[in-house]
Each structure stands twice: as C-alpha cells, then as structure tokens.
KEVEX-246864 format. One record per residue (C-alpha): residue number from 1; residue in three letters; chain; x negated, y negated, z negated. Coordinates in steps of 0.001 Angstrom, whole numbers, always signed. Each point is the difference from the previous one (the first is absolute). Layout:
+-----+-----+-------+---------+---------+---------+
:   n : res : chain :    east :   north :      up :
+-----+-----+-------+---------+---------+---------+
: NUM : ALA :     A :       X :       Y :       Z :
...
+-----+-----+-------+---------+---------+---------+
***
This chain:
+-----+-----+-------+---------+---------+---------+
:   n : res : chain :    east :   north :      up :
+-----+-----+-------+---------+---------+---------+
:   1 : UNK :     A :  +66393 :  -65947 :  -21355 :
:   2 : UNK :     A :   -2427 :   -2271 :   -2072 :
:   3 : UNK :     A :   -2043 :   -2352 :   +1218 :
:   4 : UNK :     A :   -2948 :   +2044 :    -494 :
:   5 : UNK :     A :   +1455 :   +3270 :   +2001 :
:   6 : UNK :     A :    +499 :   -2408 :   +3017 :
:   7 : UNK :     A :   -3153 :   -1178 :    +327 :
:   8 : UNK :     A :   -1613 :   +3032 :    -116 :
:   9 : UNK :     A :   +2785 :   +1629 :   +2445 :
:  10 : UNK :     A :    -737 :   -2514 :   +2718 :
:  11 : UNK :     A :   -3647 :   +1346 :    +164 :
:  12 : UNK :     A :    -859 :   +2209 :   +3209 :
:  13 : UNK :     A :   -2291 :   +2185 :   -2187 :
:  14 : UNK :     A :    -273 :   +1615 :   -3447 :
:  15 : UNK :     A :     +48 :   -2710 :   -2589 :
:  16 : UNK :     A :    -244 :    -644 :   -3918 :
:  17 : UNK :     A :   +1197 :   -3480 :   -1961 :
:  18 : UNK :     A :   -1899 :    +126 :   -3322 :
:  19 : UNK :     A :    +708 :   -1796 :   -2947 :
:  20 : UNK :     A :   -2563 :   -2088 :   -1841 :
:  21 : UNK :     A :     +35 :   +3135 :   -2972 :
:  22 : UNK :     A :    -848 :   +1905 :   +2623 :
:  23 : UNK :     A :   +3336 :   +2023 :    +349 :
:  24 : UNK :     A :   +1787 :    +529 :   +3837 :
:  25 : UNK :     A :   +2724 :   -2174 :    +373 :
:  26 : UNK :     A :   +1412 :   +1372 :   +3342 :
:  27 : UNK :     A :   -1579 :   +2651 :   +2690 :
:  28 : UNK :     A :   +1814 :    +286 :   +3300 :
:  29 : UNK :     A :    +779 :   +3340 :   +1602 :
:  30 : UNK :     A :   -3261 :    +664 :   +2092 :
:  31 : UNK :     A :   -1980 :     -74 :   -3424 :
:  32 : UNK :     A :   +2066 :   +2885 :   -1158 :
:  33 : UNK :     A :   -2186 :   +2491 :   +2344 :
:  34 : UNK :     A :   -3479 :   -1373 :   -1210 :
:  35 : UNK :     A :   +1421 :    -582 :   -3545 :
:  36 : UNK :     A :   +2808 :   +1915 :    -788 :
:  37 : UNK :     A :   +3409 :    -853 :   -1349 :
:  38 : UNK :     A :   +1135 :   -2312 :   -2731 :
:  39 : UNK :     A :   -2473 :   -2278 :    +278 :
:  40 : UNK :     A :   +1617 :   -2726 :   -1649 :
:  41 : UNK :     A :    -462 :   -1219 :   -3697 :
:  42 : UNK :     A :   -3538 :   +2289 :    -417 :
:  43 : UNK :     A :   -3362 :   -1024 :    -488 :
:  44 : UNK :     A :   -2355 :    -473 :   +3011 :
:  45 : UNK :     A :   -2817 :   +2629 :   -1556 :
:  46 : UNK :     A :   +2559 :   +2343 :     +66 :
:  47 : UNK :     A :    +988 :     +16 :   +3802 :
:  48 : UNK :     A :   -3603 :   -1613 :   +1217 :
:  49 : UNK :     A :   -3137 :   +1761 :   -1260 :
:  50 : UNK :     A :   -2517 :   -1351 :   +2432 :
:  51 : UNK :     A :   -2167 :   -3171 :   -2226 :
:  52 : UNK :     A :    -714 :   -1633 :   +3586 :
:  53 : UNK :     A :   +3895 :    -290 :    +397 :
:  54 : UNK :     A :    +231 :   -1001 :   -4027 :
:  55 : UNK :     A :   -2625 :   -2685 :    +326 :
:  56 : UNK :     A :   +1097 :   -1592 :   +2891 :
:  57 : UNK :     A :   +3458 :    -358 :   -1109 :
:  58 : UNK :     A :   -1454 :   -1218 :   -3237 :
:  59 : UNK :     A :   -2183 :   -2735 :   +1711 :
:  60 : UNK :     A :   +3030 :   -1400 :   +2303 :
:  61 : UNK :     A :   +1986 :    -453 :   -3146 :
:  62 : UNK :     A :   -2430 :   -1774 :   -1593 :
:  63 : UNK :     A :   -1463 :   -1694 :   +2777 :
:  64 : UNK :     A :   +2671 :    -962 :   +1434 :
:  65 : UNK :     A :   -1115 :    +808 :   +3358 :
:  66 : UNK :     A :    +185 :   +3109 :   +2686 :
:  67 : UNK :     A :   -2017 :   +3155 :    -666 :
:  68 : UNK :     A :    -574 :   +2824 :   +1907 :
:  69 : UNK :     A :   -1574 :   +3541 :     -83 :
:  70 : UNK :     A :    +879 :   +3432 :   +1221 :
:  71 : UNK :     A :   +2058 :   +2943 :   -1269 :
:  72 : UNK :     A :   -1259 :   +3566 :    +481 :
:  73 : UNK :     A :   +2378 :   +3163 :    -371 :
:  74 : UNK :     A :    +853 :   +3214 :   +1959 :
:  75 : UNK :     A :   +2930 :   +1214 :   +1662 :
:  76 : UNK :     A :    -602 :   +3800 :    -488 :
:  77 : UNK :     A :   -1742 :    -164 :   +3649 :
:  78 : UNK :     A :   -2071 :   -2931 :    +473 :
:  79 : UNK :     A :   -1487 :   -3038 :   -2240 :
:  80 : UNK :     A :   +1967 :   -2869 :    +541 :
:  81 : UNK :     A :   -1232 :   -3466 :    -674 :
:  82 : UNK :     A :   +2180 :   -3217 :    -799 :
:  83 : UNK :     A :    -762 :   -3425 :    +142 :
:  84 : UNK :     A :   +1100 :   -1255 :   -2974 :
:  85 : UNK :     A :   +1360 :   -3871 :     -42 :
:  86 : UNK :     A :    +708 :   -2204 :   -3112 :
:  87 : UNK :     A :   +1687 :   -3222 :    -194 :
:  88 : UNK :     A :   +1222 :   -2377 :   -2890 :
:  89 : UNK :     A :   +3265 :    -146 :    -641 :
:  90 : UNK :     A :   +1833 :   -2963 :   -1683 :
:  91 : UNK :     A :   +3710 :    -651 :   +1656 :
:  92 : UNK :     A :   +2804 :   -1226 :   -1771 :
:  93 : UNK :     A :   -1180 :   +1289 :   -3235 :
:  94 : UNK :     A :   -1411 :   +3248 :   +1085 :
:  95 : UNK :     A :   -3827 :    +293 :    -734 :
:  96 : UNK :     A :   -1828 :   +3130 :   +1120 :
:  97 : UNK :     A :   -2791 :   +1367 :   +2313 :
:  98 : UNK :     A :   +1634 :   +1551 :   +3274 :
:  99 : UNK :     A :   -2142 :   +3001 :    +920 :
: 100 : UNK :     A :    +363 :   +1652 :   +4086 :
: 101 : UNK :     A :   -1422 :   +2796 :    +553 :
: 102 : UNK :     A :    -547 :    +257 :   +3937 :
: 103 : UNK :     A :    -582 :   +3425 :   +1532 :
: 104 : UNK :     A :   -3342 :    -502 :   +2371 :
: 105 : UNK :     A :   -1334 :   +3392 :    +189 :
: 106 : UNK :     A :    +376 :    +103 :   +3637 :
: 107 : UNK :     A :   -2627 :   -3189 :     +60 :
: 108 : UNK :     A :   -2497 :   +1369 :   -2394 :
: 109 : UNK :     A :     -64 :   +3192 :   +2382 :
: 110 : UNK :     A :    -386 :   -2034 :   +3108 :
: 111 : UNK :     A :   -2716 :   -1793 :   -1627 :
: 112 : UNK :     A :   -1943 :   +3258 :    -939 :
: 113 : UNK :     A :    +728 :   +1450 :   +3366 :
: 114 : UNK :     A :   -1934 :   -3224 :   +1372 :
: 115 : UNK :     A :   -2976 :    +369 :   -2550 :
: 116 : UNK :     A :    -450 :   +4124 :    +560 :
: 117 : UNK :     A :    +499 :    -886 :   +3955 :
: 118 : UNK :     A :   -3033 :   -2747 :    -371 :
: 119 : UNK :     A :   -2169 :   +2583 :   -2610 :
: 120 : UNK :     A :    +505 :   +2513 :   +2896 :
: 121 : UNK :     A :    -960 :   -1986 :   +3032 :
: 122 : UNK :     A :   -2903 :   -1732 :   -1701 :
: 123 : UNK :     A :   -1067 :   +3796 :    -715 :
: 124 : UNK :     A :    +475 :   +1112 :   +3239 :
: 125 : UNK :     A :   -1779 :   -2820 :   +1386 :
: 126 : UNK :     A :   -2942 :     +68 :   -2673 :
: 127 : UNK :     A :   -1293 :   +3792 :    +647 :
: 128 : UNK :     A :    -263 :    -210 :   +3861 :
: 129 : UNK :     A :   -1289 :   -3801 :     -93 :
: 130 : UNK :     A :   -2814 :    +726 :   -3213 :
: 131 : UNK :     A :   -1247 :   +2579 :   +2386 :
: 132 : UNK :     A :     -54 :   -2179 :   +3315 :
: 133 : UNK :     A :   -2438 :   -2320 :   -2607 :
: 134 : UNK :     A :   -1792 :   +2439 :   -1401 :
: 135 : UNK :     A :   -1225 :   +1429 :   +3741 :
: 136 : UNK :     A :    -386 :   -3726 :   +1110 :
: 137 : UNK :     A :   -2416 :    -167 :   -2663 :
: 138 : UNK :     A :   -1978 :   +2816 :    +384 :
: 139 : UNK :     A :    -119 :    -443 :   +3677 :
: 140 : UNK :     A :   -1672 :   -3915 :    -498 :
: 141 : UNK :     A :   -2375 :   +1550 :   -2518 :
: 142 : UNK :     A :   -1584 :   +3621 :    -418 :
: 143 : UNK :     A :   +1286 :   +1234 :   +3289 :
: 144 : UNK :     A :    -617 :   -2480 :   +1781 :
: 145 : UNK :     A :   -2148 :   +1840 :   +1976 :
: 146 : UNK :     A :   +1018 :   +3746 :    -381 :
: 147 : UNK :     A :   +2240 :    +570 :   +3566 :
: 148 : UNK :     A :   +1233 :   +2919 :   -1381 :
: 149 : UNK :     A :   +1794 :   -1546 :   -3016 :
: 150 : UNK :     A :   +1305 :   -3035 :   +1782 :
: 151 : UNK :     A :   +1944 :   +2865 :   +2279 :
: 152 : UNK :     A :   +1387 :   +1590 :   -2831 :
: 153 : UNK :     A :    +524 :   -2614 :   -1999 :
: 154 : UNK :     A :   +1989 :   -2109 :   +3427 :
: 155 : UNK :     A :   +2205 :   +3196 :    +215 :
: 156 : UNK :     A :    +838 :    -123 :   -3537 :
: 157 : UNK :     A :    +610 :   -3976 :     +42 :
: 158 : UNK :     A :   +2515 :    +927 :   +3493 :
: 159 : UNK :     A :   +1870 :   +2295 :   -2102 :
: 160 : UNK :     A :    +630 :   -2313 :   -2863 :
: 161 : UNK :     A :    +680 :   -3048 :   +2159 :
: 162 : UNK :     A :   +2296 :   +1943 :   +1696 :
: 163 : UNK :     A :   +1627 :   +1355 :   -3472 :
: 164 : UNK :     A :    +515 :   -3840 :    -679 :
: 165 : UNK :     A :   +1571 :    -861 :   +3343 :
: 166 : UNK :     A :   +2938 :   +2857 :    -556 :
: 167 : UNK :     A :    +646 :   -1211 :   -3254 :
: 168 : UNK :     A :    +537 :   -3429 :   +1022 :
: 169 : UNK :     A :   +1571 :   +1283 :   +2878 :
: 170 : UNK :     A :   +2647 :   +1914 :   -1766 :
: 171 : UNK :     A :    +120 :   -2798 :   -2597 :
: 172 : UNK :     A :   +1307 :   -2281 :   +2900 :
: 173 : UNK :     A :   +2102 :   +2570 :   +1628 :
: 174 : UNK :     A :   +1620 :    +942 :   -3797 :
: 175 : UNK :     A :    +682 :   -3973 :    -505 :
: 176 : UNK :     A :   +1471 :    -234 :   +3780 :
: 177 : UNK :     A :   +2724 :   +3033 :    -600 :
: 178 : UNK :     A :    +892 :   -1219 :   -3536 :
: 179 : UNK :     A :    +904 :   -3767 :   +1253 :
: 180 : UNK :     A :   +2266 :   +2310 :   +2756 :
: 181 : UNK :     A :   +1333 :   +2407 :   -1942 :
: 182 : UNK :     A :   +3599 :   -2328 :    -475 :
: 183 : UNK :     A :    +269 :    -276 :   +3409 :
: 184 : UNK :     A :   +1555 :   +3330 :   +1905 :
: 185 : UNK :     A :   -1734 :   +1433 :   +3176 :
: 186 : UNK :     A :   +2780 :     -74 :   +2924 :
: 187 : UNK :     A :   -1800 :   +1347 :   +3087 :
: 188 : UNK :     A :    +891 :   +3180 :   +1510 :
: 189 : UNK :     A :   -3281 :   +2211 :    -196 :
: 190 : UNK :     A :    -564 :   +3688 :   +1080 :
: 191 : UNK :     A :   -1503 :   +1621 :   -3454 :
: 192 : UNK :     A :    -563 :   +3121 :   +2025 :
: 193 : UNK :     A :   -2462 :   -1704 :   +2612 :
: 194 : UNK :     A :   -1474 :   -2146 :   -3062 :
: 195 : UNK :     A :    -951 :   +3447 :   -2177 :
: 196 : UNK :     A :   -1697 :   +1152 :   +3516 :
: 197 : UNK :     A :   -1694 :   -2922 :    +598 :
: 198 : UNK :     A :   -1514 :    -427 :   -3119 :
: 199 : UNK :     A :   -1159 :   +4008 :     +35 :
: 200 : UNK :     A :   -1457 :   -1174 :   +3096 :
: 201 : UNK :     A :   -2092 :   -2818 :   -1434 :
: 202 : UNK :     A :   -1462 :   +2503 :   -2864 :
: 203 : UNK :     A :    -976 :   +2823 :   +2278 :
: 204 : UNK :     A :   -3599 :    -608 :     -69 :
: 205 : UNK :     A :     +46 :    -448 :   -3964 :
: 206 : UNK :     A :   +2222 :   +3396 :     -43 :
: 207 : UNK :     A :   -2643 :   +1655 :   +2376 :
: 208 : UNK :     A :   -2852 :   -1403 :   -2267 :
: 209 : UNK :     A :   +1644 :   +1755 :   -2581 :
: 210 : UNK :     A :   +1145 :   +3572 :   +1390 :
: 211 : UNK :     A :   +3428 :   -1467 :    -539 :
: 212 : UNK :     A :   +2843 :   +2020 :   +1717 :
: 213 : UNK :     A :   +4059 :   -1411 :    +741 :
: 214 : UNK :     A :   +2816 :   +1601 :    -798 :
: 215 : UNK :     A :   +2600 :   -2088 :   +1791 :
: 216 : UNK :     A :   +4049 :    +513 :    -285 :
: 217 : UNK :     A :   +1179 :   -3120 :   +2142 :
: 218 : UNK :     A :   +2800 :    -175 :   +2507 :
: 219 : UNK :     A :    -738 :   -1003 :   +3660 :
: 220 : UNK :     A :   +2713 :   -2553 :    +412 :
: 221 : UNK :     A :    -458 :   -3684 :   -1339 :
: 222 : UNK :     A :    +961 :    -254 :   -3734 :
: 223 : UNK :     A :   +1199 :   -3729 :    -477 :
: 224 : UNK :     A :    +363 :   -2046 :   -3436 :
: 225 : UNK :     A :    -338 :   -3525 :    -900 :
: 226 : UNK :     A :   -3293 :    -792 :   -1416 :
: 227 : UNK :     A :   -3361 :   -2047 :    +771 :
: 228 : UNK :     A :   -2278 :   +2373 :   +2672 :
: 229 : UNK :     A :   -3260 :   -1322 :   -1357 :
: 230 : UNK :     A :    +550 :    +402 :   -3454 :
: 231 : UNK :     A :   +1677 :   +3334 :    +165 :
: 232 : UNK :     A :   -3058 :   +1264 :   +2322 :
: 233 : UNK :     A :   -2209 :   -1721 :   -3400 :
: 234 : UNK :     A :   +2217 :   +2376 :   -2293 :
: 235 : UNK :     A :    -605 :   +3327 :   +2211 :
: 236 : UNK :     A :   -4175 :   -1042 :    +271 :
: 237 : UNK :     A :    +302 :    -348 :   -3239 :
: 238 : UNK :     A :   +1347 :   +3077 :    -943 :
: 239 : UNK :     A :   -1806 :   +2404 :   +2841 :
: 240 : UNK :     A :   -3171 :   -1429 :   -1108 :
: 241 : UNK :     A :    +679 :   +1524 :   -3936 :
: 242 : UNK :     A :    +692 :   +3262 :   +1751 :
: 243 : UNK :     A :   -2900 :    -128 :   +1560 :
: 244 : UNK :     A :   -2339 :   -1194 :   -2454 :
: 245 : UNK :     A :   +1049 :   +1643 :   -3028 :
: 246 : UNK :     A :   +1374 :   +3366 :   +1791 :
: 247 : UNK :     A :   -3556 :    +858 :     +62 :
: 248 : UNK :     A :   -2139 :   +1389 :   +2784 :
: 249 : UNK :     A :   +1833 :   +2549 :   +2689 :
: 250 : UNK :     A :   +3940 :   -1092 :   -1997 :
: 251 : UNK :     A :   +2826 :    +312 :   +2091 :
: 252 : UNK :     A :   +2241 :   -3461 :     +27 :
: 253 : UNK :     A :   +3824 :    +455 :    +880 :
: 254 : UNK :     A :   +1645 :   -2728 :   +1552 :
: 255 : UNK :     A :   +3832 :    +231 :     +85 :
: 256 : UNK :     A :   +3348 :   -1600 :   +1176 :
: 257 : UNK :     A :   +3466 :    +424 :   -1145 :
: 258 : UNK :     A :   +2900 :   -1258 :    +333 :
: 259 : UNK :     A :   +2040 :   -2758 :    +763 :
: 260 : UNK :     A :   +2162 :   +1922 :   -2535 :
: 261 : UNK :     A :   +1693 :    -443 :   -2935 :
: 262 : UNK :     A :    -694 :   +1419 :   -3240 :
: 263 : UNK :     A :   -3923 :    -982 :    +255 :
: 264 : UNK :     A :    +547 :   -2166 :   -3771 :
: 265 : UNK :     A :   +1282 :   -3542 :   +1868 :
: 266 : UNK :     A :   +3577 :   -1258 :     +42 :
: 267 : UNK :     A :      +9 :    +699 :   +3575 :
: 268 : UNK :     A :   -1259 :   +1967 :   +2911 :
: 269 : UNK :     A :   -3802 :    -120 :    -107 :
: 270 : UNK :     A :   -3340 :   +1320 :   +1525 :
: 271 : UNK :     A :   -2838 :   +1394 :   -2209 :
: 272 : UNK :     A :   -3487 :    +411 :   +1327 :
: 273 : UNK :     A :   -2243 :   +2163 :   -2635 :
: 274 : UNK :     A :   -3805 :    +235 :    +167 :
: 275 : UNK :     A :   -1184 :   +2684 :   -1484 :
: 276 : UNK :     A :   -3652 :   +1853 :   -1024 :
: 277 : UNK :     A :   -1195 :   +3270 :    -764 :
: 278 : UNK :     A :   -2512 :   -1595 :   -2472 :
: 279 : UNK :     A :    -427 :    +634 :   -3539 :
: 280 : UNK :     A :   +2994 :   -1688 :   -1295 :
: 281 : UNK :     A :    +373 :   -2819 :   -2367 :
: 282 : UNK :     A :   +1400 :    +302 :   -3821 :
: 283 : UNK :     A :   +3652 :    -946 :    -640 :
: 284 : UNK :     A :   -1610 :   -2175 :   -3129 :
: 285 : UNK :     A :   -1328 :   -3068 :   +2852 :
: 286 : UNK :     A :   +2954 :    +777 :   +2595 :
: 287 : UNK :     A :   +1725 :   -2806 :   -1541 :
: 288 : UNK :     A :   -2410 :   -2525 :    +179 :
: 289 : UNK :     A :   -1787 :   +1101 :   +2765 :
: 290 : UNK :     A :   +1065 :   -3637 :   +2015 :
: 291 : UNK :     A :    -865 :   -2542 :   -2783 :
: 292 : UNK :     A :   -2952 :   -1932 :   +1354 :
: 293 : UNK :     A :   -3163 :   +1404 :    -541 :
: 294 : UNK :     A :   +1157 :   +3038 :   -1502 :
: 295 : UNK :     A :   -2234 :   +3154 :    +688 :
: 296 : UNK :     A :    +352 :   +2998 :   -1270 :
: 297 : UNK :     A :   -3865 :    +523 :    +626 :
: 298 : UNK :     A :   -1845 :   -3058 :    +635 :
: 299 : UNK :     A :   -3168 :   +1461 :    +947 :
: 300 : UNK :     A :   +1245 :   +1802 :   +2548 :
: 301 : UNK :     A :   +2036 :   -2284 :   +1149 :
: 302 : UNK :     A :   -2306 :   -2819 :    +478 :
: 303 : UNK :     A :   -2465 :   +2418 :   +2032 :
: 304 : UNK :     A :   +2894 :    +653 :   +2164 :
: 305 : UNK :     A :    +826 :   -3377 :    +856 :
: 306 : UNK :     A :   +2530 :    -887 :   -2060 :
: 307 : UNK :     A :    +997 :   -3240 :   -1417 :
: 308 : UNK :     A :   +3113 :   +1043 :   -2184 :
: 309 : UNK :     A :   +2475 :   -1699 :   +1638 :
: 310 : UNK :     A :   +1566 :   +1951 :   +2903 :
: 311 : UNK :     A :   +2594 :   +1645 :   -1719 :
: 312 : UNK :     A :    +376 :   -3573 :   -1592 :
: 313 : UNK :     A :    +666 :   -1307 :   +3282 :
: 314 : UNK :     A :   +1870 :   +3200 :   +1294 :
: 315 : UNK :     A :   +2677 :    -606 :   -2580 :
: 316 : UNK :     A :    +219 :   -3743 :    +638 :
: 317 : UNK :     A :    +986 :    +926 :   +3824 :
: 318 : UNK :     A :   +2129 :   +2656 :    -565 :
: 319 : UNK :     A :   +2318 :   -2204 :   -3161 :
: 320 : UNK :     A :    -165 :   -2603 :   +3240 :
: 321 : UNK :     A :   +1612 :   +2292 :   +2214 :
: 322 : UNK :     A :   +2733 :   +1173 :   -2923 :
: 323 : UNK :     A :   -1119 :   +2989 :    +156 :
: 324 : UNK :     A :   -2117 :   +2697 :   -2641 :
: 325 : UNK :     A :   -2934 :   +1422 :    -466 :
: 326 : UNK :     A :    -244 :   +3270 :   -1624 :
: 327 : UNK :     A :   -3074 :   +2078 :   -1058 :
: 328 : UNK :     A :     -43 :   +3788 :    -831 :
: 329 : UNK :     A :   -3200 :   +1807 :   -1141 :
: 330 : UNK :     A :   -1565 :   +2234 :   -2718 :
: 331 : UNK :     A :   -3494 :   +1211 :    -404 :
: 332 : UNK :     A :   -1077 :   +2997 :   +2575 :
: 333 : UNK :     A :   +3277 :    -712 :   +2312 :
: 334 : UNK :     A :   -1131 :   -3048 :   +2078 :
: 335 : UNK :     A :   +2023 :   -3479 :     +73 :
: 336 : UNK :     A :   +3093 :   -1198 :   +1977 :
: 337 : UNK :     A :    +618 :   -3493 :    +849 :
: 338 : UNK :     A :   +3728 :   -1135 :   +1313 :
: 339 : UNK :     A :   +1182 :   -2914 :   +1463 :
: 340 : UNK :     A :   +3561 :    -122 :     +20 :
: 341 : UNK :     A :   +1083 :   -3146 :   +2436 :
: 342 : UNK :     A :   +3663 :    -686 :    +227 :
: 343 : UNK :     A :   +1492 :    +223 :   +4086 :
: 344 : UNK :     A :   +2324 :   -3190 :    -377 :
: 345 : UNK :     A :    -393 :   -3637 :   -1127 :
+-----+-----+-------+---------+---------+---------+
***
C-alpha cells in the first residue's frame, strides 16, 4: 500500500488526498459510498461537483492553511449534509490537500428541531400574550369606565392567561419526562385502578359534555412496572382527546387486556385503549400526530384547550415504560388510542 492509501485509510470518515493538478491520489473505502469506485488517478471535477467543496480545497492548497465548508447530497431518502475538512499535506515527499468528509446530518437536524421548537413556542406564547396587551390597553384607556367591557374583556384576559399557564405547564412537564425517559419505572402499579381513577377525575368534564363510558376492565388488580403519576398523566391525557374531540353526547370506551402475549411486545403485556365515537381523524396526520405542536386543526384545537403537546408527552412516557403506543382511526369511524405496557422488568 502507498504512502498515500495509508494515510487516507487511517481516517475514521470518508476522505480524498488530492494532488496539486488537482487529480485524487488515494480515497479510502468509506468514500466509495458518497463517491463511487475507482477513485484513484481521476480528476477532482469529475468525482466532486459542488464549487464550495472545489474552492475550499483550492484555497488550502494554496494557502497553505485549513479550510472548511459543507457537502450537500441525498441518500434516496433524506438530504444528508457533510462537514467537509481540508488539510495540507507535505510528508516525506507527498504534497496534497487531504479532504474528510464527516457525516453530521444528525446535528443539522437537531439544530432545526431546536429552531422550529423556539419558532413554535415564541408563537404560542405571542397570540395569547398580544391579546393579554391589547385588553390591558383598552381597559387603561377607552374603557376605562364602561363596567360592562372590563367584564368581558377580564373573562377573555382569564382565558388567555390560563392558555399560557398550560403551555408552560406542559412545556415543563414535556422537559421533566424527556430528562427520565433513560431511566426505567420499577414500581409495581395497578393500571386497572389507575384507568378508574383517572375516569373518576374527568367525570364532571364528561358530564359537561354528554359524554358516556364504555368500560371493558377486569375487577382484580392488574400489576406492571411503571411510574403511577405519569401513567395516570398518559390516561388524562388521552380521556381528555376523547372527550374533547369526540364531540358533544360521544361515547368513550375505556378498555383492558391482557397480561397476554401476542399484544406486539417481546413478552407478555397489558394494553389499555381509549377510544371515541367522534368524527375520526385522517390516516394522512396519524403519523405525526405526537410531534410537538402538531395539530391537525389548530383552530379548533386551541379553542379546546390544547397546547399540542400531549400526545408529545404521551409518547415520551410510554418509550419510558418500553412499551408502544399505537393509534387507529379514519374519517367517520372515531379514534382508538393503545397503550401497550409490558408486565415484567
């Protein structure tokens, strides 16, 4: 092996030597997936079309110095960005420009995830806070006076405080569950009493709403391993959706299988599905339904209540418990939620 191969070889990622005439003088084996084969002995224009790759490798050989700048390609599924690094060369009578290319797609998406999760918070924020202003206004100037607009106007400012203080509040609760979600629940808790419990807690909104429950749950304690609190957050979570976007007079099932096997984990398992007799949501948004802040319609959502991050936050808990979450609906045939928990640590 030349000198040249080595050099190249001992790199951890995809990497070019180039000659001063611009030809390759060795390529390792992880540029043969972003470049091809037979690398060796062409020109650089030839394998490297990009001028922000050309140029920098063109201003490291003549200045001497390290250059960098990024690569941007597809794999047939995603775009895929490199980091591309180039170093002078001259060992022993070998002169060139080393160029790595170094895969950091997964940090350019973390970094957008950041910036969209910022964009959507701020915009969150904005809407209920420009109103709180606007009232504020209004009530230290025209109606200062008029008794009947500072009512109105205090109910509206309640509402939209109150739309602030849930977002925040399931900003903190998201943040909590995420900085747990590595660390296993290993209490012994009775999902059975925990799905009643939390029916409990909602009767009055379910009687506010004509809501009626269909419940399939067995008398007898059913014990897995998991965090009570959190799993009773998961079930409010979901019981609340039923409620709220079953519509008026909807019928919400609650149900309880299980511990059995065959329910989609390795092992034996329990599955508690909440389901609604509402008007159903399209397959298209099933998939993203628990990205934060993802609604399929905002309007309605945000006069409901919601924040667009409780199935955000459901998914968190149930990936902390190892378990799944699975969602079944079409348009005119109501939604069902599952919760599949495994029975065993």
């Amino acid at each position: 092996m030349s000198d040249a191969a080595q050099i190249v070889a001992a790199v951890p990622h995809a990497a070019l030597l180039v000659s001063g005439d611009d030809r390759i003088l060795a390529a390792n084996a992880l540029s043969a997936p972003l470049f091809g084969e037979t690398l060796t002995g062409r020109h650089l224009i030839t394998v490297v079309r990009q001028p922000s790759v050309l140029d920098a490798i063109e201003n490291c050989r003549r200045a001497r110095a390290a250059q960098e700048t990024r690569y941007l390609t597809n794999d047939g599924q995603q775009d895929v960005t490199y980091k591309v690094s180039c170093a002078f060369l001259d060992i022993a009578g070998l002169t060139g420009v080393l160029a790595v290319f170094e895969d950091v797609t997964h940090l350019e998406q973390a970094g957008q995830m950041r910036r969209d999760f910022v964009a959507n918070v701020s915009h969150e924020l904005r809407t209920p806070l420009t109103a709180l202003l606007g009232f504020i206004e209004t009530l230290q100037g025209p109606a200062r006076d008029d008794a009947g607009a500072r009512e109105r106007f205090l109910g509206i400012m309640a509402r939209e405080a109150d739309r602030m203080n849930r977002l925040v509040r399931d900003l903190l609760s998201l943040s909590h569950v995420e900085a747990q979600e590595r660390m296993r629940p290993d209490d012994r808790v009775d999902v059975a009493e925990i799905v009643r419990s939390t029916r409990r807690s909602l009767a009055h909104m379910a009687e506010k709403n004509a809501i009626t429950f269909d419940e399939d749950l067995p008398e007898g304690p059913v014990m897995v391993p998991g965090d009570a609190d959190q799993l009773r957050q998961v079930l409010t979570n979901l019981i609340e959706n039923a409620i709220k976007y079953g519509g008026h007079g909807a019928r919400v099932g609650l149900r309880l299988d299980g511990p059995s096997e065959g329910l989609g984990l390795r092992g034996p398992a329990v599955r508690v599905t909440v389901s609604d007799s509402g008007p159903g949501i399209d397959p298209l948004h099933i998939p993203r339904l628990t990205e934060r802040f993802y609604r399929v319609d905002s309007h309605r959502s945000r006069e409901m209540g919601g924040t667009g991050l409780g199935l955000a936050i459901v998914k968190h808990i149930v990936n902390r418990h190892r378990g799944r979450l699975r969602i079944e609906s079409e348009p005119g045939q109501g939604s069902r939620f599952s919760v599949i928990l495994p029975v065993a640590s």
